[in-house]
C-alpha positions as CSV (number, residue, x, y, z in Angstrom):
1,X,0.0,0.0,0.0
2,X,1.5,3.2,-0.8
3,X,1.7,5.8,1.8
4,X,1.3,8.8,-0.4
5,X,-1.0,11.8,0.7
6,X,-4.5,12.2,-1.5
7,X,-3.2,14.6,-4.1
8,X,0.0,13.5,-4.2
9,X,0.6,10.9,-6.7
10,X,3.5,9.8,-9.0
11,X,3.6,11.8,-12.3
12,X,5.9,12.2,-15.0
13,X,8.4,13.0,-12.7
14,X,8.6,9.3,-11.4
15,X,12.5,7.9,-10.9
16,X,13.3,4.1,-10.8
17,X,15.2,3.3,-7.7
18,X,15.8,-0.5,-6.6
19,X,16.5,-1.0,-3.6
20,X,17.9,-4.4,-2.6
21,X,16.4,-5.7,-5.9
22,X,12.9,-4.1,-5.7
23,X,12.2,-1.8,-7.9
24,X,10.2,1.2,-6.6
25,X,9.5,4.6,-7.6
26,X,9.4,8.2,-6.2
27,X,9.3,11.5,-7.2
28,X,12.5,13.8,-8.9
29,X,13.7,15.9,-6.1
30,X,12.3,14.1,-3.0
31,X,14.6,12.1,-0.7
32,X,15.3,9.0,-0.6
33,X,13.9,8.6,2.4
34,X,10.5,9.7,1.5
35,X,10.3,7.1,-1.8
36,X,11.5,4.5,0.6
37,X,8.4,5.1,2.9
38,X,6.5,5.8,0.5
39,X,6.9,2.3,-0.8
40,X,6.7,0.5,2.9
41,X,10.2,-0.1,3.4
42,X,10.9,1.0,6.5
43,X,14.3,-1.3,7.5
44,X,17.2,0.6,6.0
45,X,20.0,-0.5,7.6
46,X,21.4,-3.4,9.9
47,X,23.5,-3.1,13.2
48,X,26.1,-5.1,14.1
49,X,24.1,-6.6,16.5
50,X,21.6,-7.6,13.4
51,X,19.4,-5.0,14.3
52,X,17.0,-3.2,11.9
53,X,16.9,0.3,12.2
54,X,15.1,3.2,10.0
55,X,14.4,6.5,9.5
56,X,14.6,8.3,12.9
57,X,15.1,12.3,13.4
58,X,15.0,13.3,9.3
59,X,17.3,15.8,9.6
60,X,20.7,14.2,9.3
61,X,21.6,14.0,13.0
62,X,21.0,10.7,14.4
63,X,22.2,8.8,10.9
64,X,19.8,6.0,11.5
65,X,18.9,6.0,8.0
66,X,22.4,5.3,6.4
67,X,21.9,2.9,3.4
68,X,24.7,2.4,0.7
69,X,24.4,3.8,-2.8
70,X,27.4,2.5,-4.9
71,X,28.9,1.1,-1.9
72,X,29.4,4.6,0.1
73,X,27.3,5.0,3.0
74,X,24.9,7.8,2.6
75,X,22.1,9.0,5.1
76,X,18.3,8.7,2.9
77,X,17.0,11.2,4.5
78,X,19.5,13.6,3.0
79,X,19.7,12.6,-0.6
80,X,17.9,13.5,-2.9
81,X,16.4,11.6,-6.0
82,X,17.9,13.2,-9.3
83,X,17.8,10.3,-10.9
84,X,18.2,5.8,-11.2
85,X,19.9,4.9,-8.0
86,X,20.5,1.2,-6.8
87,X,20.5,1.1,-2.9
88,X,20.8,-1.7,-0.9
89,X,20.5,-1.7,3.3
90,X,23.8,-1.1,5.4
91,X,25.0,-4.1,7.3
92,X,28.1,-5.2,9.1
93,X,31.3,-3.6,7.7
94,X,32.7,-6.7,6.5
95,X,30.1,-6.5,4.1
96,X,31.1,-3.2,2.4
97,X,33.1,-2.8,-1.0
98,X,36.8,-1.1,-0.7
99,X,36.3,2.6,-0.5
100,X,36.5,5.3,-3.2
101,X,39.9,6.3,-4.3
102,X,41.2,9.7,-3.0
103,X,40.0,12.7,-4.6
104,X,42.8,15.1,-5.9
105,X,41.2,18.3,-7.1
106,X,42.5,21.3,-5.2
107,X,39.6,24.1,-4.5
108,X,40.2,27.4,-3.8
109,X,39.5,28.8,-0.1
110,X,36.0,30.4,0.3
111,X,36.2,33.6,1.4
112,X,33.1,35.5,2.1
113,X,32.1,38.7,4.4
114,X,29.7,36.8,5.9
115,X,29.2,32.8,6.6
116,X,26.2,31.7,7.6
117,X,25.4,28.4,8.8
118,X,21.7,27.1,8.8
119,X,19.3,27.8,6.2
120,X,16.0,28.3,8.5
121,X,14.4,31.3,9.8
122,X,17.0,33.0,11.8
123,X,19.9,32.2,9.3
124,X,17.9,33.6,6.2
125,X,17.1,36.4,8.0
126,X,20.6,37.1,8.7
127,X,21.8,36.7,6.1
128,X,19.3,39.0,4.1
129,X,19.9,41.8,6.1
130,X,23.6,41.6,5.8
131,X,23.7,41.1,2.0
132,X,21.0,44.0,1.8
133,X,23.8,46.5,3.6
134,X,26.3,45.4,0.8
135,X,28.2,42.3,2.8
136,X,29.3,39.4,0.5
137,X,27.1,36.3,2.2
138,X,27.6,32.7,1.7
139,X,25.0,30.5,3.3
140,X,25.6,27.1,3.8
141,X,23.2,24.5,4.9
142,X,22.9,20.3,4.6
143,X,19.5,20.3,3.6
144,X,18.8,20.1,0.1
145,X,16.7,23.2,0.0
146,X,16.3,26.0,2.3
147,X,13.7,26.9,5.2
148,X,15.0,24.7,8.0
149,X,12.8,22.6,10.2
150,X,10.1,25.3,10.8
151,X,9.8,26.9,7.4
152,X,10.4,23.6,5.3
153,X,9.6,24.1,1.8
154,X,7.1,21.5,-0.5
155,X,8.2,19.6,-3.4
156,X,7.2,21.0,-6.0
157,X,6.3,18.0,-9.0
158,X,4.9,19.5,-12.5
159,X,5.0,22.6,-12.0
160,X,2.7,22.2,-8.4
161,X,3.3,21.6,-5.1
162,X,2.5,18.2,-4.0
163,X,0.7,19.4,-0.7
164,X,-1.2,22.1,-0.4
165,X,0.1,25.4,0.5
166,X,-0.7,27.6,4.1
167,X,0.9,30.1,5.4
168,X,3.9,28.5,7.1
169,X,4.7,27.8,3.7
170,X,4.0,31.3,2.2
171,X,6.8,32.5,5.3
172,X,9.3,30.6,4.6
173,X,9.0,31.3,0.0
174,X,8.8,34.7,1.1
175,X,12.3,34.6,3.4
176,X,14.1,32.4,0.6
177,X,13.1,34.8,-2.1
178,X,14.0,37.5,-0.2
179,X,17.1,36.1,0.5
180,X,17.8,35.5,-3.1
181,X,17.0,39.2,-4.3
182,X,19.4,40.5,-1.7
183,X,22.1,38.3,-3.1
184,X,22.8,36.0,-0.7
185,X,25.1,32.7,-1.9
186,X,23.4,29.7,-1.4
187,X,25.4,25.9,-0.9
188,X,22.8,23.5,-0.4
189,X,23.5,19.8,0.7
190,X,26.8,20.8,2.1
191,X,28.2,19.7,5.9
192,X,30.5,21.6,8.2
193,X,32.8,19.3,9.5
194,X,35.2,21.0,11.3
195,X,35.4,24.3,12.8
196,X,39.0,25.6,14.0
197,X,40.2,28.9,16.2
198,X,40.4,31.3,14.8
199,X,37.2,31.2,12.2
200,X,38.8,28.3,9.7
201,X,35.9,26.1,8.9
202,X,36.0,22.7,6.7
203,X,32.7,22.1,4.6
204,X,32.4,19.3,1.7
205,X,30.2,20.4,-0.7
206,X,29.1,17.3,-2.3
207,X,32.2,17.0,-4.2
208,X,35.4,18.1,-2.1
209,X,36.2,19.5,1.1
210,X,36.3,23.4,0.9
211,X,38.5,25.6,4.0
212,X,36.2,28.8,4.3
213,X,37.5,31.4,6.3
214,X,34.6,34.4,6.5
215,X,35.7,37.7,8.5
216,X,32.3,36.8,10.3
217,X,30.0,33.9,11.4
218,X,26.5,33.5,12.6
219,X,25.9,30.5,13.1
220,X,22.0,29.2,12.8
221,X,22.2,25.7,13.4
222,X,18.4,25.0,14.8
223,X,17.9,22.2,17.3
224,X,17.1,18.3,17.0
225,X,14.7,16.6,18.9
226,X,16.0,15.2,22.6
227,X,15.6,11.6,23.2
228,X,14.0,9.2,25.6
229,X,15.1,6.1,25.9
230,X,12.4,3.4,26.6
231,X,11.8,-0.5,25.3
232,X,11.4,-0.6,21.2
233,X,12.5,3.1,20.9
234,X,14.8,2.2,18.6
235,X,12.8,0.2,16.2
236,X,11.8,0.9,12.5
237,X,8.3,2.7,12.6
238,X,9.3,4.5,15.3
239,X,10.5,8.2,14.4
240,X,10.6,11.4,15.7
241,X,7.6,14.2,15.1
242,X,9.6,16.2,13.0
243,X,11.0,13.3,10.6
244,X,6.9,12.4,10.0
245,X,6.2,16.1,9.6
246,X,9.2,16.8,7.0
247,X,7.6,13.6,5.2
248,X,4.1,15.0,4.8
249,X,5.1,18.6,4.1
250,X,7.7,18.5,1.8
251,X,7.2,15.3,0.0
252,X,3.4,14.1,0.7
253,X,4.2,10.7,2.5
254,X,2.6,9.9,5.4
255,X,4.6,8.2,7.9
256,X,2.3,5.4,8.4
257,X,-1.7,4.8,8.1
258,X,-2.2,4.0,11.9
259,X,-0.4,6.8,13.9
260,X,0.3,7.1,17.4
261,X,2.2,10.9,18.5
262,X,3.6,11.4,21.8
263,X,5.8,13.6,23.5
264,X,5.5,16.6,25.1
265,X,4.9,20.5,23.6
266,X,2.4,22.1,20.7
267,X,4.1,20.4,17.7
268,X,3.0,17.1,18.6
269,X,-0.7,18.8,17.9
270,X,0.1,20.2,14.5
271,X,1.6,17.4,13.5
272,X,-1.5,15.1,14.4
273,X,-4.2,18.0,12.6
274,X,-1.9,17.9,9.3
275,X,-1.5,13.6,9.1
276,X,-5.2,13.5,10.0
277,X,-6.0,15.9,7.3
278,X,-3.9,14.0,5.0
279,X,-5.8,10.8,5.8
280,X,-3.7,8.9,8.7
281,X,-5.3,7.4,11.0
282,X,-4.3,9.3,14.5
283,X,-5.0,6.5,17.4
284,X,-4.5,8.8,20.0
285,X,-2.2,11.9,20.9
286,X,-0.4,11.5,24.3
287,X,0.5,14.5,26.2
288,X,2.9,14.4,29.3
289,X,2.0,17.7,30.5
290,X,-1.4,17.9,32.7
291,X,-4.2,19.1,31.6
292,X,-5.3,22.8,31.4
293,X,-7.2,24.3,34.0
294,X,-7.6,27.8,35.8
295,X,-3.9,26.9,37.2
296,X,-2.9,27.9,33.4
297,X,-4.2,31.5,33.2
298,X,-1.5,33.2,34.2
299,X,0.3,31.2,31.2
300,X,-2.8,31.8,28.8
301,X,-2.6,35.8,29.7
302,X,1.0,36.2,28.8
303,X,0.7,34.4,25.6
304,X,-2.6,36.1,24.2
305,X,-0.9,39.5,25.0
306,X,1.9,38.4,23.0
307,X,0.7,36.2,20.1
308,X,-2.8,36.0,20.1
309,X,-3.2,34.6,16.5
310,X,-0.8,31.6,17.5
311,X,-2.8,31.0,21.1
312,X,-6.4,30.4,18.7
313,X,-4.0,28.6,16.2
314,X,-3.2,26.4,19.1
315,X,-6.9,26.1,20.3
316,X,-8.1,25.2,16.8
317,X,-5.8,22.2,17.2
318,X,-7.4,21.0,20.1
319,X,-10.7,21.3,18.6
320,X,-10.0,19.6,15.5
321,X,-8.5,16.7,17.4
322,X,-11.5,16.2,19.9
323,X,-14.1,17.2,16.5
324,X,-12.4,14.5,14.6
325,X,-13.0,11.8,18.0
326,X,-9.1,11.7,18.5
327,X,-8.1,11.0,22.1
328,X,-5.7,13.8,23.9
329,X,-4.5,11.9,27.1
330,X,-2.4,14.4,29.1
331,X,-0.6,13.2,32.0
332,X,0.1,10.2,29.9
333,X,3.7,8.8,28.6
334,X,5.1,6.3,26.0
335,X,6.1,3.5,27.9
336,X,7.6,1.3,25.4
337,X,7.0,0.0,22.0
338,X,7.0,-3.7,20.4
339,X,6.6,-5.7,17.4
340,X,3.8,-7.3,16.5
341,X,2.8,-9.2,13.5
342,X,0.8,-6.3,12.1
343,X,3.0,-3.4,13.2
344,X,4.0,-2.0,16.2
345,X,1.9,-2.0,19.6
346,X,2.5,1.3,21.9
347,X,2.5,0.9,25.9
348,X,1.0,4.4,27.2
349,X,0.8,4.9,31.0
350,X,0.0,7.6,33.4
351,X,2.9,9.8,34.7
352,X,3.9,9.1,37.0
353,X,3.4,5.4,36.8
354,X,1.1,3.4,39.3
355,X,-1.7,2.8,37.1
356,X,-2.4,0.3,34.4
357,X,-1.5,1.4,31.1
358,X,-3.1,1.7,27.6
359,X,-2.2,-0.7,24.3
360,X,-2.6,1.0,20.8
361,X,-2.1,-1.1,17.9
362,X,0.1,1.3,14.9
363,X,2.3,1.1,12.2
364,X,4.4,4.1,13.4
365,X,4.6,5.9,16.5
366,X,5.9,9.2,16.4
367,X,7.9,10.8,19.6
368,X,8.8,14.1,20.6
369,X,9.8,15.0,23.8
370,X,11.4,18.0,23.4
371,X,14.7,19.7,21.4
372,X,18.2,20.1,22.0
373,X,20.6,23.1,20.8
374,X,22.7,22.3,17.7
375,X,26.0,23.7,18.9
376,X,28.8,21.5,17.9
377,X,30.3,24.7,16.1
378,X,29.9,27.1,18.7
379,X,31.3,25.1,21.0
380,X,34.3,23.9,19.5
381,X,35.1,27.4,18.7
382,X,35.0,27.8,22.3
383,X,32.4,29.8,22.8
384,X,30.9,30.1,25.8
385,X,28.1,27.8,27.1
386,X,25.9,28.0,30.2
387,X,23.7,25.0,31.7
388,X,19.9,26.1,31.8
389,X,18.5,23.5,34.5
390,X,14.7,24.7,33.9
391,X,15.5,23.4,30.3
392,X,17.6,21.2,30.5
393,X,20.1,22.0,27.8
394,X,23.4,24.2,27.0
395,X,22.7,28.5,26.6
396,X,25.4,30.0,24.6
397,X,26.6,33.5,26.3
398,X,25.5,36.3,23.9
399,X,25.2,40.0,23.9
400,X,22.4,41.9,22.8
401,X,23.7,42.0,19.4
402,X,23.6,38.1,19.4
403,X,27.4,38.0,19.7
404,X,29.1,35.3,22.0
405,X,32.3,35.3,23.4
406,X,33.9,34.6,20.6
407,X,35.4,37.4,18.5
408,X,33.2,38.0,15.0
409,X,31.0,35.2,16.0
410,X,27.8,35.4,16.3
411,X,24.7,32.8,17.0
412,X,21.1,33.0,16.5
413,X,17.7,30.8,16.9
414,X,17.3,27.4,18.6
415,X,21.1,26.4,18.7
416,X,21.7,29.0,21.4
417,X,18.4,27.7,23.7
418,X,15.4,27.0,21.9
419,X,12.9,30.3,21.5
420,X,11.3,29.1,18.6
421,X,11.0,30.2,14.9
422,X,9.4,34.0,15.1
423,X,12.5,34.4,17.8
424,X,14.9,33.6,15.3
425,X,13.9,35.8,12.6
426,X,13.9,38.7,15.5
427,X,17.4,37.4,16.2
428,X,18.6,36.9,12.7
429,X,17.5,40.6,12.0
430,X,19.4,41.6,14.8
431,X,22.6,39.8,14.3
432,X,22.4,40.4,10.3
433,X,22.5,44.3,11.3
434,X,25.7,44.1,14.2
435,X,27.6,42.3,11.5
436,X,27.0,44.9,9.1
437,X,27.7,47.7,11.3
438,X,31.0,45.5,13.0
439,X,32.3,46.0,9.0
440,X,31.9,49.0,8.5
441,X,28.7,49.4,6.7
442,X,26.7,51.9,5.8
443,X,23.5,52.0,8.5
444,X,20.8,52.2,5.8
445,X,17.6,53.7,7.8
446,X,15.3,51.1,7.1
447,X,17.8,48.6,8.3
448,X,18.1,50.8,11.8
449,X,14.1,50.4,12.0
450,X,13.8,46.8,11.0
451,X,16.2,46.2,13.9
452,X,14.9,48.3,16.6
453,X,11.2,46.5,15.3
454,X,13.6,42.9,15.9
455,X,14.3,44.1,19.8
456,X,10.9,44.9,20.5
457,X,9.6,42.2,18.4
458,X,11.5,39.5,20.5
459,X,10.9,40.8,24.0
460,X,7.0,39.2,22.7
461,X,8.2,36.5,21.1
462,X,9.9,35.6,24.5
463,X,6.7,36.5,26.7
464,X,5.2,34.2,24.5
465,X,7.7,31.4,24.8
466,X,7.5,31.6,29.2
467,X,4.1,31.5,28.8
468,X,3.7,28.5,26.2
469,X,6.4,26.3,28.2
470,X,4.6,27.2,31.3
471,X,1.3,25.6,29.9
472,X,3.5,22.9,28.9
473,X,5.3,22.4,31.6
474,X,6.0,18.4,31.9
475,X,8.2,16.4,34.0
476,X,11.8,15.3,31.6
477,X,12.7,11.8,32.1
478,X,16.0,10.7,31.2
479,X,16.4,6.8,32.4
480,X,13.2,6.0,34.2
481,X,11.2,4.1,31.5
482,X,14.5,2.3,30.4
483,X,15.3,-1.0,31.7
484,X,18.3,-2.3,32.1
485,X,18.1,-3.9,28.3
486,X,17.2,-0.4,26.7
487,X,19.6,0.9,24.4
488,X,20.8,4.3,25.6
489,X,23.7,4.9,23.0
490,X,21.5,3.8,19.2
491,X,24.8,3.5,17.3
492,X,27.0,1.5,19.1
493,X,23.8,-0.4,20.7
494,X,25.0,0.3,24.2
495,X,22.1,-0.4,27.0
496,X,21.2,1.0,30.1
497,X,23.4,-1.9,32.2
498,X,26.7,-1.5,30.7
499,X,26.5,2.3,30.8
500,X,25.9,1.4,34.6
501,X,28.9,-0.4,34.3
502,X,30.9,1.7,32.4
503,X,30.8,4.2,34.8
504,X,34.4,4.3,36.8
505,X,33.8,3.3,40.6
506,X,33.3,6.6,42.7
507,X,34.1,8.7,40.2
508,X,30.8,8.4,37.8
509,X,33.0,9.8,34.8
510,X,31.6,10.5,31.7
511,X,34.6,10.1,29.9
512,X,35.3,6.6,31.7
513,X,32.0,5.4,30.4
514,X,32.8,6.3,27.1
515,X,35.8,4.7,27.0
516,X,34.6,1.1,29.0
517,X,31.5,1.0,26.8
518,X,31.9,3.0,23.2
519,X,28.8,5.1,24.2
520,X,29.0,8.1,22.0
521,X,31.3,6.9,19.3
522,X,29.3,5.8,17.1
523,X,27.9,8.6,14.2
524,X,25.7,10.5,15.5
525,X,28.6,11.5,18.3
526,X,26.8,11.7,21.2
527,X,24.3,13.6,20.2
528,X,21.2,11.6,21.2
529,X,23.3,9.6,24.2
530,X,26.0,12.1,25.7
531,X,23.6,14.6,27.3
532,X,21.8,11.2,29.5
533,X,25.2,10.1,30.3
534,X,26.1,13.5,31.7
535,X,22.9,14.3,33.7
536,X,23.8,10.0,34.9
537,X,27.1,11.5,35.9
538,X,26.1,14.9,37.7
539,X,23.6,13.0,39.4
540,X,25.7,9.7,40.7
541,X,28.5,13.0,42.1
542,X,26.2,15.0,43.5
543,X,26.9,18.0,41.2
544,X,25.1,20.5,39.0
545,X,25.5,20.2,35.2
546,X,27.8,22.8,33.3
547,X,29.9,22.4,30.0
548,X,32.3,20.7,31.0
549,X,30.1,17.7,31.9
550,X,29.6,17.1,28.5
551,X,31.9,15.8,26.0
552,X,33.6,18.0,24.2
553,X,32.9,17.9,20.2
554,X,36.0,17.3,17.6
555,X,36.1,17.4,14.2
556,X,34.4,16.1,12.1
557,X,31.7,17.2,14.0
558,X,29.4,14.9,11.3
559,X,30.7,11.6,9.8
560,X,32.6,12.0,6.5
561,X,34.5,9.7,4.4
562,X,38.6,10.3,4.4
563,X,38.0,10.3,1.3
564,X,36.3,13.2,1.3
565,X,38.2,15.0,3.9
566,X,42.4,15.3,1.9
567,X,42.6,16.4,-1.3
């Protein structure tokens, strides 16, 4: 059965892709990915363990959905289909083919005014701002197509998009065009993966490894989704919110026909309205945050002065889900997940536990519980990092200008502590005006305005934000629904028990884990495990988390071939 959205068929535009001898179709321009689930096959790789795994996060970070095209690993969710391809799951790597020979071409070093990293709302708003004042702007982002997680763009197949179009999608054409008109450079599908004191950063663009070396940097690098570890989290069918919205929106493939969403925050609701519009069936949306009552006034008040189109937004959610007989069960959690002979079957219980909990039958289950900052590049520039405990994540030190510590870098949006997308447009306004002033730029009057608009402009966004997270407010489990069989680290299939045991005695060392147990070695680099094993750490000493409790990121800072690294 083919899991395309009504509206969304196979044209003209069809490509032939086999994958491990089946031939399937999907459509020019979508990822690989999205024809994959499209088709049903959800098992794309194999650990060493003999595992399946598939699609996960969607957005290149947790590389859960590495297959091999030609022999060379590459993750489906970030290629795109230009035209045959013959792709065959990833297994053990005695099973791979001798790599590529070394490439020899010799590039010449990028050297822009301005480097942006991050191709969603704040980083297209910098850079538009900073091209407009006459700055020479390169943005760079992996994606294969601008607008980041928030403003993701649709596919567009004969000459139409293949869902239909809203306003989240009007924002982000209008920010890419913009962006275009002012002149701003655009590398698509390209990783950053390595960045070096004092502003030397390595990206391969597909082809070769480039050294760019801007006079400044903002870095936009948006947030993935945090993980919780529970039984069958790791399983194919089970994916994050975001990875099942990115399927319906920009390519029209549902994630499933029977869908369970859980987590925790207001996305998990828009995702459920758009897959039930598209024609999933939503079993139920689990909540972990309590139910609204008078307690949540104060919240309500704060947002509706501050956004009150995005409060009703939220409210029409709400009544869409309960109009279309959808269950909302706050105070509930996802327990665990299993196989069953028809899909998957999804454990959801009361938080905290005590009572009996609820089976739903599905063929996916999507989680989100949350986001974590993207700063890899901040922070191996060594730029300052504070430990928010309300939110459980890593705050980069900035000014009011949106520059951190670090000379001529600056940082906006959710990989400096997550505010949301209208935030990072006020910030990338912001920071897209400093940088233009730090070089000397003429201080156009409209650009004064539009930044003074930013500041005020943000101060709401952020009154919104304490309010939202304050009707939201949730527990954050880390451990507590693992057992000791759970796999905590997903890519080097390390479990709860030997992360116990990998800890050094009365020491609790992160780094001694690591080391015992290969926990956060594996591709994603710790993205997903190495904030549980620190918070395990802090707790077992008794201390608060900082930066240093975390691991430290080196370069790359995503996998790459060597191959693709000398020249």
């Amino acid at each position: 059965m083919s899991m395309r959205a009504p509206g969304s068929a196979l044209g003209d535009d069809a490509v032939a892709v086999e994958f491990e001898g089946r031939p399937i179709r999907g459509r020019s321009g979508e990822s690989l990915a999205a024809a994959l689930t499209a088709a049903g096959e959800l098992v794309l790789r194999e650990t060493r363990g003999g595992e399946p795994r598939g699609l996960f996060c969607g957005m290149g970070v947790c590389q859960e959905c590495v297959v091999e095209i030609g022999g060379i690993p590459r993750r489906a969710c970030m290629t795109k289909l230009d035209g045959m391809l013959s792709v065959r799951r990833q297994r053990a790597p005695a099973d791979r083919p001798a790599p590529a020979e070394f490439p020899t071409a010799d590039e010449e070093v990028l050297t822009p005014d301005v480097l942006v990293l991050g191709g969603g709302a704040g980083g297209l708003r910098a850079a538009t701002v900073a091209a407009r004042a006459g700055a020479r702007v390169l943005l760079v982002d992996e994606r294969p197509q601008p607008g980041g997680q928030y403003y993701k763009q649709p596919l567009e197949a004969g000459g139409r998009a293949v869902i239909a179009d809203d306003a989240q999608f009007a924002g982000g054409r209008a920010l890419i065009a913009a962006a275009r008109a002012a002149g701003v450079t655009f590398l698509a599908g390209a990783d950053v993966w390595g960045a070096f004191e004092p502003l030397d950063l390595m990206i391969f663009d597909g082809r070769s490894s480039r050294l760019c070396r801007p006079r400044r940097l903002i870095v936009a690098a948006g947030a993935y989704e945090r993980a919780l570890p529970l039984p069958g989290w790791t399983l194919p069918g089970v994916m994050t919110t975001g990875a099942a919205q990115t399927l319906l929106r920009s390519y029209g493939v549902l994630p499933g026909r029977r869908v369970l969403v859980a987590g925790n925050g207001p996305l998990n609701l828009q995702v459920a309205v758009e897959l039930a519009r598209a024609g999933a069936e939503i079993v139920a949306v689990v909540e972990l945050a309590r139910r609204p009552g008078p307690w949540a006034a104060g919240a309500l008040a704060r947002m509706l002065a501050s956004a009150p189109t995005l409060v009703l937004r939220g409210r029409a959610y709400v009544a869409e889900l309960r109009r279309r007989g959808i269950p909302l069960l706050h105070g509930h959690v996802l327990a665990g997940v299993e196989r069953t002979a028809a899909g998957l079957a999804a454990t959801v219980s009361p938080w905290p536990g005590g009572a009996a909990g609820r089976r739903f039958e599905a063929g996916t289950v999507c989680v989100g519980y949350g986001f974590m900052p993207s700063n890899e590049i901040l922070r191996a520039l060594g730029c300052r990092h504070g430990f928010d405990p309300a939110r459980g994540h890593l705050v980069t030190e900035r000014d009011g200008d949106c520059l951190t510590s670090v000379d001529h870098v600056y940082a906006v949006g959710d990989c400096t502590g997550l505010g949301g997308a209208p935030a990072a447009e006020a910030e990338g306004i912001i920071a897209g005006d400093a940088v233009a002033r730090s070089l000397g730029l003429s201080p156009a009057g409209d650009r004064r305005r539009q930044a003074a608009q930013a500041r005020a402009a943000l101060r709401h966004h952020r009154r919104f934000q304490s309010g939202l997270w304050a009707l939201f407010a949730a527990p954050r489990p880390l451990t507590e629904l693992a057992n000791p069989s759970t796999v905590i680290c997903r890519c080097e299939e390390v479990t709860l028990a030997e992360i116990e045991a990998g800890f050094a005695p009365g020491t609790r060392s992160i780094g001694a884990a690591k080391r015992a147990t290969r926990a956060g070695m594996g591709r994603c680099q710790g993205r997903y495990c190495g904030p549980i094993l620190a918070a395990l750490a802090a707790a077992g000493r008794g201390v608060p988390l900082d930066e240093a409790a975390h691991w430290a990121p080196r370069p790359p800072v995503k996998p790459i071939r060597i191959a693709d690294i000398v020249r």
